[in-house]
MMTF fields as JSON, N, C-alpha, C and O atoms, coordinates in Angstrom:
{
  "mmtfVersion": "1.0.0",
  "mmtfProducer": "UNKNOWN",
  "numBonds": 423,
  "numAtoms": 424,
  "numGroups": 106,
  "numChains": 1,
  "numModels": 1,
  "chainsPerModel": [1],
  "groupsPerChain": [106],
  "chainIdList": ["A"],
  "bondAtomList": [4, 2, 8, 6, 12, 10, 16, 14, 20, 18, 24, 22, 28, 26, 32, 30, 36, 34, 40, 38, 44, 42, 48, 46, 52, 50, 56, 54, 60, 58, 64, 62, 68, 66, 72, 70, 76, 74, 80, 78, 84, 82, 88, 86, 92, 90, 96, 94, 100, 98, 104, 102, 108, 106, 112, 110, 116, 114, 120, 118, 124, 122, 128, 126, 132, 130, 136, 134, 140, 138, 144, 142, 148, 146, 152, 150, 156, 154, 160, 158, 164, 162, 168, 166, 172, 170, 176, 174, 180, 178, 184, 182, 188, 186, 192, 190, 196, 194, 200, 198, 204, 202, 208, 206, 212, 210, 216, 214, 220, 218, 224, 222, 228, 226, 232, 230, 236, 234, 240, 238, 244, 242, 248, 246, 252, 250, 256, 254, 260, 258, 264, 262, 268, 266, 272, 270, 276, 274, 280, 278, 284, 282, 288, 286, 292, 290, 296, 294, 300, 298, 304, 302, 308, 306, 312, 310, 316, 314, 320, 318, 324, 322, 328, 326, 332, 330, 336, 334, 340, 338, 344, 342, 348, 346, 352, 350, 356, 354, 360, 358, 364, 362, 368, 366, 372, 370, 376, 374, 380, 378, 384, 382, 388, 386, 392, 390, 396, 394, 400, 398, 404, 402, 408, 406, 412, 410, 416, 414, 420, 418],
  "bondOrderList": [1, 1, 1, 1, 1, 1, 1, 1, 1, 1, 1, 1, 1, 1, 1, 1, 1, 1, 1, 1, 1, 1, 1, 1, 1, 1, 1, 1, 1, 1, 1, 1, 1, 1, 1, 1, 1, 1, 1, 1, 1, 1, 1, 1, 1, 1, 1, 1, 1, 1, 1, 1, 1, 1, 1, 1, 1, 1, 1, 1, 1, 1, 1, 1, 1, 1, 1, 1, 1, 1, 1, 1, 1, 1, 1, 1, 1, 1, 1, 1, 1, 1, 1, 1, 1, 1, 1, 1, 1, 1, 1, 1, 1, 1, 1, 1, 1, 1, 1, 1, 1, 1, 1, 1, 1],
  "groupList": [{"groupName": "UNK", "atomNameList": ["N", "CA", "C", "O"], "elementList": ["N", "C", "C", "O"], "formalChargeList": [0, 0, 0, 0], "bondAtomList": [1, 0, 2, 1, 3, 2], "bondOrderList": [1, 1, 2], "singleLetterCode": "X", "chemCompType": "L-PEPTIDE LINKING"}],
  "groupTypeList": [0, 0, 0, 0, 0, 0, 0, 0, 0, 0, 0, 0, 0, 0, 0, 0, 0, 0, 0, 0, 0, 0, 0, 0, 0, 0, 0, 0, 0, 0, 0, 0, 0, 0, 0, 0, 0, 0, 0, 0, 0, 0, 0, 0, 0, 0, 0, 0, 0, 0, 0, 0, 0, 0, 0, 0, 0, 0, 0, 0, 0, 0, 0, 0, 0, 0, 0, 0, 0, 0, 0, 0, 0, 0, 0, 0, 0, 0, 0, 0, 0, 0, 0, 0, 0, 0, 0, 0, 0, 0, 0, 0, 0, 0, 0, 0, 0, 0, 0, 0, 0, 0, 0, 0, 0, 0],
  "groupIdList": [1, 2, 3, 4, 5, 6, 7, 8, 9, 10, 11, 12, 13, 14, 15, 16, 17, 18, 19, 20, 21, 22, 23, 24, 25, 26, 27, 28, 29, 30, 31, 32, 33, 34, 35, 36, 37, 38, 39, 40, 41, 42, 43, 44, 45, 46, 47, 48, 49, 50, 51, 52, 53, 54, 55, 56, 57, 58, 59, 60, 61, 62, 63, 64, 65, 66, 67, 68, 69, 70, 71, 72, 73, 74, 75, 76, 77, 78, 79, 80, 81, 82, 83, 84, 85, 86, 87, 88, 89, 90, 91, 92, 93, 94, 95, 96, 97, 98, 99, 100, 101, 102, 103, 104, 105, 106],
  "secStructList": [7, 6, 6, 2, 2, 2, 2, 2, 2, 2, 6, 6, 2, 2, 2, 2, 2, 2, 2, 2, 7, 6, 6, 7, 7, 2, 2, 2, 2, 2, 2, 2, 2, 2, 2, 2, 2, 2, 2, 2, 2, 2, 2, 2, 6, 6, 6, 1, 6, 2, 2, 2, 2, 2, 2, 2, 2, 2, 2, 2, 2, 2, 2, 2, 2, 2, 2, 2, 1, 6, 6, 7, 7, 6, 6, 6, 2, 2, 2, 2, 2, 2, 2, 2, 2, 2, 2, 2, 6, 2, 2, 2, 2, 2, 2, 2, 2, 2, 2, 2, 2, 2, 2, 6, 6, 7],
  "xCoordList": [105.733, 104.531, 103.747, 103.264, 103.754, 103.188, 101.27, 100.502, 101.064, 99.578, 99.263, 98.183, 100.229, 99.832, 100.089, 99.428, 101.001, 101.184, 99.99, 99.647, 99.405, 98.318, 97.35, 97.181, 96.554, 95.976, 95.676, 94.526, 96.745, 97.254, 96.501, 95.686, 97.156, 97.078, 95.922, 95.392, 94.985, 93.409, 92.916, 92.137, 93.144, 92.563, 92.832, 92.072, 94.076, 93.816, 93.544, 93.524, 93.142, 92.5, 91.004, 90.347, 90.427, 88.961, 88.41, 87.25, 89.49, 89.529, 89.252, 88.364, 90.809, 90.421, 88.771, 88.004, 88.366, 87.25, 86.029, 85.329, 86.087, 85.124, 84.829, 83.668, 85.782, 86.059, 85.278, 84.276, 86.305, 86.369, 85.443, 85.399, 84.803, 83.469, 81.971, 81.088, 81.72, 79.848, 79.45, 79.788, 78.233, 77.103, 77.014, 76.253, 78.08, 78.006, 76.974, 76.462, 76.403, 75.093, 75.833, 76.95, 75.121, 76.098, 76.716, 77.71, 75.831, 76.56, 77.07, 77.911, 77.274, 78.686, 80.008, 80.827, 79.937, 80.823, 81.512, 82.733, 80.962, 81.298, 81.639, 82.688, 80.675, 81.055, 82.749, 83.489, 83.229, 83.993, 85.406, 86.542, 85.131, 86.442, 86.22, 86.755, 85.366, 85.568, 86.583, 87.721, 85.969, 86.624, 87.871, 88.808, 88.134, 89.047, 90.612, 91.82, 89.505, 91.205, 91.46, 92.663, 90.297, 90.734, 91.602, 92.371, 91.103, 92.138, 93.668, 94.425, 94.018, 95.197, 96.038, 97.232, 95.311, 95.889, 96.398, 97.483, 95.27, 95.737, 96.581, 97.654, 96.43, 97.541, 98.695, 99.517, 99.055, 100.214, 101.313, 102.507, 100.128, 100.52, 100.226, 100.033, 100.286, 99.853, 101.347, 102.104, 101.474, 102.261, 101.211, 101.862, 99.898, 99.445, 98.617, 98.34, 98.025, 97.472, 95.91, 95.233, 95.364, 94.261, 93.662, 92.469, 94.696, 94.699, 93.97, 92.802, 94.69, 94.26, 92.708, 91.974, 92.286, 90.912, 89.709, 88.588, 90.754, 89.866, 89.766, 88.688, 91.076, 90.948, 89.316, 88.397, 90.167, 88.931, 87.545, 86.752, 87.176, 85.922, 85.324, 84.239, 86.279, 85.499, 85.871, 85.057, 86.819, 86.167, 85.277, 85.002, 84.401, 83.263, 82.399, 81.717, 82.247, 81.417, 81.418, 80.463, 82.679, 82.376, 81.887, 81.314, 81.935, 80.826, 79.656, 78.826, 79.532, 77.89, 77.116, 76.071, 77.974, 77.913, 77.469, 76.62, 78.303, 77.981, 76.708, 76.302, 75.786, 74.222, 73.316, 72.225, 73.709, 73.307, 72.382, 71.198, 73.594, 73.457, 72.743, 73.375, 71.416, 70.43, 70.641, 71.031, 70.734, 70.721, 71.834, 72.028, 73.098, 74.574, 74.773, 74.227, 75.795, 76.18, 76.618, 77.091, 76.508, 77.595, 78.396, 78.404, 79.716, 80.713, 81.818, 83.04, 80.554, 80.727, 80.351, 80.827, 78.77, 78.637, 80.119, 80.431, 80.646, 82.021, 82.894, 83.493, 83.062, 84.259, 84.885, 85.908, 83.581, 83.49, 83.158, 83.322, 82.734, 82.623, 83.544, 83.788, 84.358, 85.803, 86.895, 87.632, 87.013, 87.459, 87.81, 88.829, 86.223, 86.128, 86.721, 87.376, 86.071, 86.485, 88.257, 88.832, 88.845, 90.484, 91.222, 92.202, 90.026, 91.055, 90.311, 90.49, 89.182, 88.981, 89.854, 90.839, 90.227, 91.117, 93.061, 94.058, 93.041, 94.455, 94.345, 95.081, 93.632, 93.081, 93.332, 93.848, 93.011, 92.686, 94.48, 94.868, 95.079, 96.024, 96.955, 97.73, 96.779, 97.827, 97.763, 98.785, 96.905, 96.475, 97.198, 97.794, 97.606, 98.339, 100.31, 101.184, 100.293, 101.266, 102.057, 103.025, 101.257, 101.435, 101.528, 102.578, 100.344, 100.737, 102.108, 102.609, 102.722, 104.031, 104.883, 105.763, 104.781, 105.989, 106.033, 106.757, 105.288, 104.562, 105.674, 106.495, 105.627, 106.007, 107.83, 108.74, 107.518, 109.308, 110.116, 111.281, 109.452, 110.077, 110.238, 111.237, 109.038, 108.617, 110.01, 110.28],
  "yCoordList": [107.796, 108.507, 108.873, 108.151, 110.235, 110.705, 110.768, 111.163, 110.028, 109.984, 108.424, 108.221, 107.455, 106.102, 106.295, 105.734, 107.052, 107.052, 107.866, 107.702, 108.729, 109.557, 108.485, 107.911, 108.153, 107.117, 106.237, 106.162, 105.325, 104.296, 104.522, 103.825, 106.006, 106.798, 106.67, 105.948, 107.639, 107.999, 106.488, 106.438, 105.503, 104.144, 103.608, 102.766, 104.057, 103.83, 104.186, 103.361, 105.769, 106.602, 106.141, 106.349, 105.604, 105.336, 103.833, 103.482, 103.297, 102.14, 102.302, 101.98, 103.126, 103.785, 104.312, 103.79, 105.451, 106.384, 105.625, 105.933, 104.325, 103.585, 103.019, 103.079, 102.548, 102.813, 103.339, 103.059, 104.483, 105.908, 106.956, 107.992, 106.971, 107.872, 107.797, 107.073, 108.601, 107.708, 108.1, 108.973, 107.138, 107.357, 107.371, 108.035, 106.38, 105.702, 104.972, 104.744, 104.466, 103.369, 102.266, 102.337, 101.173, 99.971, 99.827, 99.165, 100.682, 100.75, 101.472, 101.236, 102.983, 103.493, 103.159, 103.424, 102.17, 101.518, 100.292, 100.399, 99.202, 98.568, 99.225, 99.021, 100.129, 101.167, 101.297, 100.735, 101.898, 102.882, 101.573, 101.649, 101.024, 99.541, 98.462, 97.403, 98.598, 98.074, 98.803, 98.404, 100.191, 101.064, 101.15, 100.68, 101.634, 101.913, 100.874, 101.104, 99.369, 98.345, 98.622, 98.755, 98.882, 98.601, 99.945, 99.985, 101.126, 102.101, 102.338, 102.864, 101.793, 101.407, 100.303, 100.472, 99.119, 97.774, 99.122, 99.697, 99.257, 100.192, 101.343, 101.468, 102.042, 103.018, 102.679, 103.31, 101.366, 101.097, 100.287, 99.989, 100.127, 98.834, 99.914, 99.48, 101.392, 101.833, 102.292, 103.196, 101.43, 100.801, 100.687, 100.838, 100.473, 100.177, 101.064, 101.467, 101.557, 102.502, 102.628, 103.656, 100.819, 100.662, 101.194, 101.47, 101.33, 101.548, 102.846, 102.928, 103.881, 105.066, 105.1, 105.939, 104.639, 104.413, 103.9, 104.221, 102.867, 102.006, 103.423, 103.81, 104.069, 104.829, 105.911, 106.133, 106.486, 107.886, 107.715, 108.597, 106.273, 105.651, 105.694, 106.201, 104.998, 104.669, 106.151, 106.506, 107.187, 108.412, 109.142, 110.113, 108.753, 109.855, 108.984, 109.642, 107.473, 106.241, 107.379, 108.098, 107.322, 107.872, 109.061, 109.309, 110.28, 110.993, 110.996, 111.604, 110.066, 109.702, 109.173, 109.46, 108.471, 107.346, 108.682, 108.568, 109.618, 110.199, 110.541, 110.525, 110.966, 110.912, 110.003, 110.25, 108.821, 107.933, 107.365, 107.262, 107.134, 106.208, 107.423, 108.145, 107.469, 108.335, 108.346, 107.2, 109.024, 109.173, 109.327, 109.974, 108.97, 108.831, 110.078, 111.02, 110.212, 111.191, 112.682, 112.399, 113.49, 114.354, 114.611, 115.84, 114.102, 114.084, 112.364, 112.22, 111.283, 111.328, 110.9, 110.147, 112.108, 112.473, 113.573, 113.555, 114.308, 115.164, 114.47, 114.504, 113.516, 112.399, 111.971, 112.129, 111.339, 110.826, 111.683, 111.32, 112.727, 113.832, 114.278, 114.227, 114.906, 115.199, 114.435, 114.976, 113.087, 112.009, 111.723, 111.675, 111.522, 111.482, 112.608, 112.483, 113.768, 114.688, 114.498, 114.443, 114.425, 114.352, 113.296, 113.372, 111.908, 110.83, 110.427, 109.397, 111.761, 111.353, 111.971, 111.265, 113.717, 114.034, 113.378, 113.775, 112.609, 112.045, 110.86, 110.938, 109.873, 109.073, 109.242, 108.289, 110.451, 110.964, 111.998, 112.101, 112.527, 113.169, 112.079, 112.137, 110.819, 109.581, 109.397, 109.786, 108.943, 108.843, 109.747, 109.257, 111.078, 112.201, 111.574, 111.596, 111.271, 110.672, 109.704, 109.877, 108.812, 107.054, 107.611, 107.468, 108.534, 108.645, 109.629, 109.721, 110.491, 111.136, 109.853, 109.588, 109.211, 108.394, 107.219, 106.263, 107.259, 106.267, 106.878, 106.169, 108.383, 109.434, 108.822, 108.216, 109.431, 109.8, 108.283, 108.201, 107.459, 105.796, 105.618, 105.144, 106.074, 105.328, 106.146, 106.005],
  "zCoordList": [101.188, 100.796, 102.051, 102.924, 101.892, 103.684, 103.832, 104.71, 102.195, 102.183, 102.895, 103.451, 102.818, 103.432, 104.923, 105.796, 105.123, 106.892, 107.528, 108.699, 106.693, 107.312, 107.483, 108.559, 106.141, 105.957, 106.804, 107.234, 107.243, 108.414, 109.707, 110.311, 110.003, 111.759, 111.818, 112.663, 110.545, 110.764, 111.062, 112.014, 110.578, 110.567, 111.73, 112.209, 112.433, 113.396, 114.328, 115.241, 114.66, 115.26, 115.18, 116.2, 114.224, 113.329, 114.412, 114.626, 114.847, 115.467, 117.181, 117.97, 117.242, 118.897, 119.046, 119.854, 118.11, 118.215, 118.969, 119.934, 117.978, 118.084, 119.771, 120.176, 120.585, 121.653, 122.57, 123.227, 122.362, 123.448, 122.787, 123.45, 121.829, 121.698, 122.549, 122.089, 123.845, 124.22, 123.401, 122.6, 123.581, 122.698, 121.124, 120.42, 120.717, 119.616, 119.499, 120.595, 118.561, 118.008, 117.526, 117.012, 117.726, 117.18, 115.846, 115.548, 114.963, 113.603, 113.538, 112.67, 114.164, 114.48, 114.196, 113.317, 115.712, 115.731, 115.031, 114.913, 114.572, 113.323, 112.199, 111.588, 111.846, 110.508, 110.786, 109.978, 111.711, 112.292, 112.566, 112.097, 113.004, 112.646, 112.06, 112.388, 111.079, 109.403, 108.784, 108.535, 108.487, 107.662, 108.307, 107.662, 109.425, 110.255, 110.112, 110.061, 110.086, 109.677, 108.593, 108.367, 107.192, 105.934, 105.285, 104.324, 106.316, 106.369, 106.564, 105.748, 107.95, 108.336, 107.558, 107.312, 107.174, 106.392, 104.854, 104.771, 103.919, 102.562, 103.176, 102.586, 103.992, 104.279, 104.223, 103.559, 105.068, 105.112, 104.097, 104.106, 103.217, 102.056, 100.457, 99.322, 100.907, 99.696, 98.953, 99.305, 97.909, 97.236, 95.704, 94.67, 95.542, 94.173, 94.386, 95.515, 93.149, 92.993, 93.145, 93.144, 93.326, 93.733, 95.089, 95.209, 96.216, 97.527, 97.551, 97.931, 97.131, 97.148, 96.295, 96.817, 95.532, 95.275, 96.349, 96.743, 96.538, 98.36, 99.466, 99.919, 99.775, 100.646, 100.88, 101.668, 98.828, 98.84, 98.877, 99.208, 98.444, 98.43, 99.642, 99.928, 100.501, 102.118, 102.535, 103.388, 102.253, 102.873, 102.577, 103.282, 101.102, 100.916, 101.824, 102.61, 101.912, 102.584, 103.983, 104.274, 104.695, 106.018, 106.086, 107.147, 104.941, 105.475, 105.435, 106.111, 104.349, 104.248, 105.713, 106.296, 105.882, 107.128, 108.69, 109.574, 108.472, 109.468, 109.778, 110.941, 108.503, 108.049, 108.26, 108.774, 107.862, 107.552, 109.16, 109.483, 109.767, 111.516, 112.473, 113.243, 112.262, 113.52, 114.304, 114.526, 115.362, 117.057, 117.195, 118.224, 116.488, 117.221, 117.552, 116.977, 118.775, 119.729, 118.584, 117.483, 118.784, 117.805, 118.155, 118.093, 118.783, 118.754, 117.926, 117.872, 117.378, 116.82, 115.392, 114.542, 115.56, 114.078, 113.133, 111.942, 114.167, 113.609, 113.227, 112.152, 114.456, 113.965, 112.418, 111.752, 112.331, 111.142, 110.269, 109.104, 110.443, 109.229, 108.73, 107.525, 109.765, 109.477, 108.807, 107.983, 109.177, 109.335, 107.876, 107.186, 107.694, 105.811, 104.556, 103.521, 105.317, 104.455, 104.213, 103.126, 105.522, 105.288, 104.36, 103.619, 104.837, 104.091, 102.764, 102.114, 102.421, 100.796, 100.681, 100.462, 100.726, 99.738, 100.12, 99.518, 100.959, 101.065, 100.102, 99.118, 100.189, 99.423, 97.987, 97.403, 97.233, 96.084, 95.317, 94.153, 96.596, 96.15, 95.761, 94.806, 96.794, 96.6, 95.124, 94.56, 94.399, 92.754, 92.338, 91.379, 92.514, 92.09, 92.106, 91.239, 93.008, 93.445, 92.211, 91.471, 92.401, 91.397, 90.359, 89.733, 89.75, 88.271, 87.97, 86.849, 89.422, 88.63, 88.966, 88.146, 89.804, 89.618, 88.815, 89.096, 87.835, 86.636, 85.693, 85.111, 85.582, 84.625, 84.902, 84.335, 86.033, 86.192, 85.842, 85.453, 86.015, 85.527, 84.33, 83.79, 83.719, 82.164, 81.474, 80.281]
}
């Protein structure tokens, strides 16, 4: 499923960012590898259909988040804007996923 390997990368891209972004704010950065492990861990383990719920959740979370944390740099207020937008709807197509192969079993 090429929605958990995406999933995974971004999480762990979400991890690096945190890093190598200046002018992050401290909640930035926590925000940003919280989500970031629990991204990569469900990406890679998305296998139940709960995962992809966890995913799309914490990606609408991260764009909120981009709002949310004042002063941070904008590069990466985008980050995470982007970030989110991609791995809600990967997040969300995965659910698309589970239920055909629910179908094609039953």
């Amino acid at each position: 499923m090429w929605q958990g390997w995406l999933s995974g990368i971004v999480g762990l891209w979400s991890i690096v960012a945190a890093f190598i972004i200046t002018g992050a704010k401290t909640g930035n950065v926590i925000n940003d590898l919280v989500v970031g492990i629990i991204w990569f861990v469900a990406g890679f383990t998305l296998t139940r259909m709960w995962n992809g719920w966890v995913i799309g959740i914490l990606g609408i979370w991260f764009v909120i988040s981009a709002f949310v944390f004042p002063g941070a740099a904008i590069t990466n207020f985008w980050n995470d804007l982007v970030i989110g937008i991609i791995i809600t709807v990967v997040g969300f197509l995965s659910l698309t996923e589970h239920k055909e192969m629910q179908h094609k079993t039953a």
